[in-house]
N, C-alpha and C positions, 0 to 999 in steps of 0.2 A: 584208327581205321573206321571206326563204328561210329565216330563224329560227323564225318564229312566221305563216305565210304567209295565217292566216284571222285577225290581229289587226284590220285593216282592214275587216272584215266586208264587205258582197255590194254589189256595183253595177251598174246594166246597161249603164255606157261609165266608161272612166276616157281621160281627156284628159292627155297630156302632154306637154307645154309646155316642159320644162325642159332644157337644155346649156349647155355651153360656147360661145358664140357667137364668141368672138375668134379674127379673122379674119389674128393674127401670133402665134398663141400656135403656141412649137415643141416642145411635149413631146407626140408621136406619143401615147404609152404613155397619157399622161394624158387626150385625146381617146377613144382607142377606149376605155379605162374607164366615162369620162365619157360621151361622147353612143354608142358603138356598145353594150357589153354591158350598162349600165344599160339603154337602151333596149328591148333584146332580155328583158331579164328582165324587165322591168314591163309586154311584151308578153306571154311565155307566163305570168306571175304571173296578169294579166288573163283573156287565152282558157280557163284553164284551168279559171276559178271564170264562166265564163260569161259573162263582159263584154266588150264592144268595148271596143275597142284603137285609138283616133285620139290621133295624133303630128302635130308639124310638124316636114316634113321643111326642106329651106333652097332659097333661089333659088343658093345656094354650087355645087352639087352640079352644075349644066348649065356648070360653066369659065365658057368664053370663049363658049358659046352656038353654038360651029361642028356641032356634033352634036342642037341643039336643043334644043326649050324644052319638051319633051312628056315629064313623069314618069310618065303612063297607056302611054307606047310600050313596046314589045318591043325597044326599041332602048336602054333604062335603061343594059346594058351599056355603052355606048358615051361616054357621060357622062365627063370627064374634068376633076374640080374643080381648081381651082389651086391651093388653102392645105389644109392638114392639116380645120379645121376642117370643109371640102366632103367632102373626101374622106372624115372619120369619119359627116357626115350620109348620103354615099351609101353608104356600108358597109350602113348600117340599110334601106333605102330596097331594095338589090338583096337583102338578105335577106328584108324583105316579100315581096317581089316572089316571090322563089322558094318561100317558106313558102306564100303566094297559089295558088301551083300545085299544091301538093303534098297542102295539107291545107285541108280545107273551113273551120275553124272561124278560117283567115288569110283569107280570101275577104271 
């Protein structure tokens, strides 16, 4: 994307859908590659040419559910997934989260 970044021409939502979802896969490296900076580039790729930006985040990312089941809370920090997998979805998730505060066009 970062090559030629108007090949794809204009859209006004890009949907995506797509990661690693295995829930005993052990290569960290390959996870945050795969679901956290892919993620993060094909968001500002998105916001920056004018489009929303909807992801699926994981039910992975709330653990064991002792910190709850609320991704809209203030309390996202708190979240503590159990497999790399969770844990690369909520990477993305709390960087929403904080981009959301920061800059209107993550809102």
């Amino acid at each position: 994307m970062a090559q030629n970044a108007d090949a794809f021409g204009r859209f006004s939502a890009v949907f995506h859908l797509g990661a690693c979802s295995s829930t005993t896969e052990s290569d960290q490296a390959y996870l945050d590659d795969n679901n956290f900076l892919y993620t993060k580039e094909m968001a500002e790729w998105s916001l920056a040419r004018g489009s929303r930006f909807i992801y699926a985040s994981s039910a992975a990312t709330y653990g064991d559910g002792s910190a709850g089941m609320d991704d809209k809370s203030d309390d996202l920090i708190h979240l503590h997934p159990l497999n790399l997998y969770g844990y690369s979805k909520h990477q993305f998730d709390l960087h929403a989260q904080q981009q959301a505060g920061s800059t209107a066009s993550w809102a």
